[in-house]
C-alpha positions in Angstrom: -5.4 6.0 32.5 -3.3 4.4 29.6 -4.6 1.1 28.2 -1.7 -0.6 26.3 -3.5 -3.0 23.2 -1.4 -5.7 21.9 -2.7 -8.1 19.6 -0.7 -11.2 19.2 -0.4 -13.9 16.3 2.3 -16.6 17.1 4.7 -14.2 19.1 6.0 -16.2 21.5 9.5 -15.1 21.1 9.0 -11.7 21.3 6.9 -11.6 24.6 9.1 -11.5 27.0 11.1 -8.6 25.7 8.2 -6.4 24.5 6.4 -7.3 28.1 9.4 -6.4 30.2 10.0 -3.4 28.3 6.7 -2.3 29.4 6.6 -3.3 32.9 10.3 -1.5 33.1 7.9 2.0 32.2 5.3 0.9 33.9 3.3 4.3 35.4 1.2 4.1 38.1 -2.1 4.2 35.8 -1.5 1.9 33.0 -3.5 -1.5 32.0 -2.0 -4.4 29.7 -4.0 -6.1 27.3 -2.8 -8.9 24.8 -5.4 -9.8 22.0 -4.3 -13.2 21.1 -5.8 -14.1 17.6 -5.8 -18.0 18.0 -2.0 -18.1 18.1 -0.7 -21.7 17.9 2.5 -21.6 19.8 2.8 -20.8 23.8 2.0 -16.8 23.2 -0.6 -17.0 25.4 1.3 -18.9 28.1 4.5 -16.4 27.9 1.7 -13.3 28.4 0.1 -15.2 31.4 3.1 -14.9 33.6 2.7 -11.3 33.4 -0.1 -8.9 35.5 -1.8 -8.4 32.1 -5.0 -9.0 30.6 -5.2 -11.7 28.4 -8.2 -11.9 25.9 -8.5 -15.6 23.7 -9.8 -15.0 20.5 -11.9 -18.1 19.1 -11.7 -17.4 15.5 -9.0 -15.4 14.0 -9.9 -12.3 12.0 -7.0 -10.5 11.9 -5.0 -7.5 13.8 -8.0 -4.4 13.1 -10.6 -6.8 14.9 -8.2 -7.9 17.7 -7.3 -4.3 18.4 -11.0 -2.8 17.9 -11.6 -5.8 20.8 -9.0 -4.9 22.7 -10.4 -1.0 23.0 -13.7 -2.2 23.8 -11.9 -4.1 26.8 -10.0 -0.9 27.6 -10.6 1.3 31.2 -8.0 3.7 30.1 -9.2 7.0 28.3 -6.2 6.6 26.5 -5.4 3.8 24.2 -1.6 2.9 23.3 -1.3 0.4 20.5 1.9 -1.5 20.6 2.8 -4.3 17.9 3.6 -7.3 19.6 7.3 -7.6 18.0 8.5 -4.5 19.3 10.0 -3.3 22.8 9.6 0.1 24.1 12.4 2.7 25.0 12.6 4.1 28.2 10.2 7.2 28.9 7.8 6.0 25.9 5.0 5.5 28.3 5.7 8.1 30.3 5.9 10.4 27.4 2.9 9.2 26.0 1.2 10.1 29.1 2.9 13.3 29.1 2.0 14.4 25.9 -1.6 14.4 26.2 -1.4 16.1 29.5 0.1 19.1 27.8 -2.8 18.9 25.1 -5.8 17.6 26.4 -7.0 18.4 23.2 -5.1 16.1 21.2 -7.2 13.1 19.8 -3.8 11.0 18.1 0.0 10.6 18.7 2.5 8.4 17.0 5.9 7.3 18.0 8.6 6.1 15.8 10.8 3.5 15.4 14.5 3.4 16.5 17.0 3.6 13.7 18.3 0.1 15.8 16.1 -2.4 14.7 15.1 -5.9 17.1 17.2 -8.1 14.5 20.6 -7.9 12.4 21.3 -8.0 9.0 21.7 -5.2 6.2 18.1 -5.0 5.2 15.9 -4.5 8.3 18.6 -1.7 9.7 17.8 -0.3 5.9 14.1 -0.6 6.7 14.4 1.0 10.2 16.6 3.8 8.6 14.5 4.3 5.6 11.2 4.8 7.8 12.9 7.0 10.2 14.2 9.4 8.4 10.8 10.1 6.3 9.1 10.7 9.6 10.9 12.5 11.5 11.6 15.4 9.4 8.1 16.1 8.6 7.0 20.1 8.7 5.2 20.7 11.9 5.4 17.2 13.1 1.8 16.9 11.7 1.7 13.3 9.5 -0.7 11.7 7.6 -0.3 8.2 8.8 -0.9 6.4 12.0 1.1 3.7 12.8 -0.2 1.2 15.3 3.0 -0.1 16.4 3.5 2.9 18.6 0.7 4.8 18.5 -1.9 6.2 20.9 -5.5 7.7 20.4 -7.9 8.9 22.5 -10.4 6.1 23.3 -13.5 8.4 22.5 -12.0 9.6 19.2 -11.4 6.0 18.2 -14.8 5.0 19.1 -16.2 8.0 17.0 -14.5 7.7 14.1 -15.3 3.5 13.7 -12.5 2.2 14.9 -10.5 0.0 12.7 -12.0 -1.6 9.2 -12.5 -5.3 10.3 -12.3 -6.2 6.5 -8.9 -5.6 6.7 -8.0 -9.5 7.9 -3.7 -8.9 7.6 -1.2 -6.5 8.8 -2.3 -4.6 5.4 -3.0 -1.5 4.9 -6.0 -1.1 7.5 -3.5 2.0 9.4 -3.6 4.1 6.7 -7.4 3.7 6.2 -7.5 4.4 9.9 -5.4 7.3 9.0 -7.7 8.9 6.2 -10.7 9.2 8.7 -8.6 10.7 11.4 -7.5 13.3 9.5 -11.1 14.3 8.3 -11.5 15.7 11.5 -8.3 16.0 13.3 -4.2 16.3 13.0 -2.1 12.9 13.8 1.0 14.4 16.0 4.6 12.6 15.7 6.7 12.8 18.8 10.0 11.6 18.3 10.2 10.6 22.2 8.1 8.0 21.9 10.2 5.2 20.6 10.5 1.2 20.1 12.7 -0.5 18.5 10.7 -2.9 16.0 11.5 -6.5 14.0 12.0 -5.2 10.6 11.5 -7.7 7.7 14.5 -9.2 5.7 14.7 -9.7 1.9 12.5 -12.5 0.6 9.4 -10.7 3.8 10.4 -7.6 2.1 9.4 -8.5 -1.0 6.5 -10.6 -0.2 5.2 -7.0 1.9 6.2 -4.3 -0.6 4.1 -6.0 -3.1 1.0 -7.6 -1.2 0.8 -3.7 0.2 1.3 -1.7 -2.8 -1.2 -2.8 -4.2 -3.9 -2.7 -1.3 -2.1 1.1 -0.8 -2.7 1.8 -4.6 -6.6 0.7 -4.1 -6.8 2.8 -0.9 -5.7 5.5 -2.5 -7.8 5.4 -5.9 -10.4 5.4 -3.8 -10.0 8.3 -1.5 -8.0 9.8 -4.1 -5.8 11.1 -0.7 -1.5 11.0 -0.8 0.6 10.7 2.3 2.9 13.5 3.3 5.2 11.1 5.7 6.3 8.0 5.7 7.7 5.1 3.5 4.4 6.0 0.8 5.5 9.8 0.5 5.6 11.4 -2.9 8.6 11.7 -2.9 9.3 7.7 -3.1 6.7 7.0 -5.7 8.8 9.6 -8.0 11.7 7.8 -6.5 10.4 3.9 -7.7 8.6 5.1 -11.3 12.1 6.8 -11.9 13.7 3.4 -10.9 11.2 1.5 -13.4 11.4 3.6 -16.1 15.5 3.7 -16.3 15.3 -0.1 -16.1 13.0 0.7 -19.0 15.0 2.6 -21.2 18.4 0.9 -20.4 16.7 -1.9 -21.9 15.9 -0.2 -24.9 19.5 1.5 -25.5 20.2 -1.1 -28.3 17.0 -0.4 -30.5 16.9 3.2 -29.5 19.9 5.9 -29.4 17.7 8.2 -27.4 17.0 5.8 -25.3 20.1 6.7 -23.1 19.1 10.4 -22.6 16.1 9.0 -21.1 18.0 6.3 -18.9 20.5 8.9 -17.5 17.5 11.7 -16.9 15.5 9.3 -14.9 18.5 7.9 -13.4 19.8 11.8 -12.0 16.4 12.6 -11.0 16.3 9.3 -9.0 19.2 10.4 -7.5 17.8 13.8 -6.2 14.5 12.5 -5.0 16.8 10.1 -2.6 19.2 12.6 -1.8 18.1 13.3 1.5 17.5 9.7 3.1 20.8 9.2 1.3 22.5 11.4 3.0 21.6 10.2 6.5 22.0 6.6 5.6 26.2 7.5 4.5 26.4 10.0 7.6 25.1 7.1 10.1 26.7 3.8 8.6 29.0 5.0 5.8 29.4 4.9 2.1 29.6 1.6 1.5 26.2 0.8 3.8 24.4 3.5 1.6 25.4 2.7 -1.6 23.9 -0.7 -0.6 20.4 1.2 0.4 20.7 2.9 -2.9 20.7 -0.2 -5.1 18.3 -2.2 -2.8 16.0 1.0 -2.8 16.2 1.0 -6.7 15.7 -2.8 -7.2 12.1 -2.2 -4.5 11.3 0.4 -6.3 10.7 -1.5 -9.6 9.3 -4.0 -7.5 6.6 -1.1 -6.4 5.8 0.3 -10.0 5.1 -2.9 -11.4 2.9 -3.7 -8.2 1.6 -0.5 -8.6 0.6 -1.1 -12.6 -0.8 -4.8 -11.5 -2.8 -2.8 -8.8 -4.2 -0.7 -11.3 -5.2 -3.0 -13.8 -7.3 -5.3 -11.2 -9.2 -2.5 -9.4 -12.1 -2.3 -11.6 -12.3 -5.7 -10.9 -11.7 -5.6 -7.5 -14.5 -2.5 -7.6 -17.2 -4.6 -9.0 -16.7 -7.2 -6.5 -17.4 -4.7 -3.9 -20.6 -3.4 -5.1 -21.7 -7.0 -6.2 -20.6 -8.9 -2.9 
């Protein structure tokens, strides 16, 4: 049996979708259950109308305790966690099903999200691109992050391994945590059939997100001292946003400095490369123009990163002591 956990914050509007989406690949052993973390608009109401179970959270504390909740509800041996702004493609459940039928030893699966995002506009298609294309060409289809969006787990595994870190109290960071203790012990799979289509953030969220999670990533890794082979925090975008920073950098200092330049144009070319492949989908799928766009908003996010990155830095051995002290 498949146990679908959805927690839910204020998603009123996207209930309908995301629940009809379901219920149009509903299998024949498959439960619902909606974690609402004391939403304050009719989310609640909207999920009533469905055959799903509803559990009313009386204090919020966040997405990891709402789903950890939501497994400890769970019948299913399987648990599917779905965001609750998302809708799911045809097949997903079924394939989700499928998928551990052809392994029964497979512990974790994740899904991926459409290159079509839920909402219009240049940035979240850029988002929804971006994300794609760093998963889906990853060697062996073995990744090192989980995404709870559209991702399953075997409910025993999830149990053993501690579930989700409650302290995590926002959509932070508290997946790739998750993600660290999986792999310990086991592989996370992607399969590229099981897709959603997800609400992507626009400009002024993006901003507010890269930073607030850059520097929770930065902490995470200085203390497990672990990089991610997939994904939006793969090497190869850190090299692309210090490359980013530091041309900003030395453009700056072209006046006082002749060799200056050198510097801007080598970390500019290497920039380049390191986004060459993204790139090259983004121009191939929506044309020159649309990635020249992704290559300048990339580049400004980038900076945006590094400096989040150098604040995350600086404040850890603060951040540290509080730990050991609190």
């Amino acid at each position: 049996m498949i146990s679908i956990v959805i927690p839910t914050f204020n998603a009123e509007r996207f209930m309908t979708p995301l629940l009809e989406s379901i219920f149009r690949n509903k299998i024949e052993e498959m439960e619902v259950i909606i974690v609402d973390d004391c939403s304050r608009d009719d989310t609640v109401k909207t999920a009533k109308k469905y055959p799903v179970e509803v559990i009313e959270l009386q204090k919020n504390g966040g997405p990891a305790r709402a789903r950890n909740i939501g497994v400890e509800a769970a019948e299913g041996e399987i648990i599917f966690f779905l965001d609750s702004d998302v809708i799911v493609l045809d097949g997903t459940i079924k394939e989700v099903q499928d998928h551990f039928d052809r392994d029964p030893s497979a512990k974790c699966v994740i899904g991926v999200c459409a290159t079509e995002p839920l909402n219009k506009g240049f940035v979240p298609i850029y988002m929804a691109m971006f994300e794609y294309i760093h998963l889906i060409e990853t060697p062996g289809n073995k990744v090192s992050v989980f995404a709870p969006r559209c991702g399953a787990v075997k409910k025993d595994f999830f149990r053993k391994i501690g579930g989700y870190k409650e302290s995590y109290k926002g959509a932070d960071v508290e997946d790739f945590e998750l993600a660290r203790r999986i792999n310990r012990t086991d592989s996370i799979i992607l399969n590229p059939k099981i897709l959603v289509r997800h609400q992507f953030a626009d400009f002024q969220q993006a901003l507010k997100i890269y930073f607030k999670r850059t520097v929770m990533w930065v902490h995470l890794l200085l203390k497990v001292k672990k990089l991610d082979n997939a994904g939006p925090t793969s090497p190869s975008n850190g090299i692309a946003a210090m490359c980013a920073f530091f041309s900003i950098l030395f453009l700056v200092l072209i006046p006082f400095s002749g060799f200056a330049k050198h510097l801007f144009a080598f970390f500019i070319i290497v920039y380049i490369i390191s986004n060459l492949k993204w790139w090259n989908f983004m121009r191939k799928e929506k044309g020159l123009i649309f990635a020249g766009r992704a290559l300048l908003l990339n580049y400004f996010l980038g900076i945006e990163i590094m400096i989040a990155a150098m604040y995350a830095v600086a404040i850890y051995p603060f951040k540290k002591k509080e730990r050991s002290t609190g």
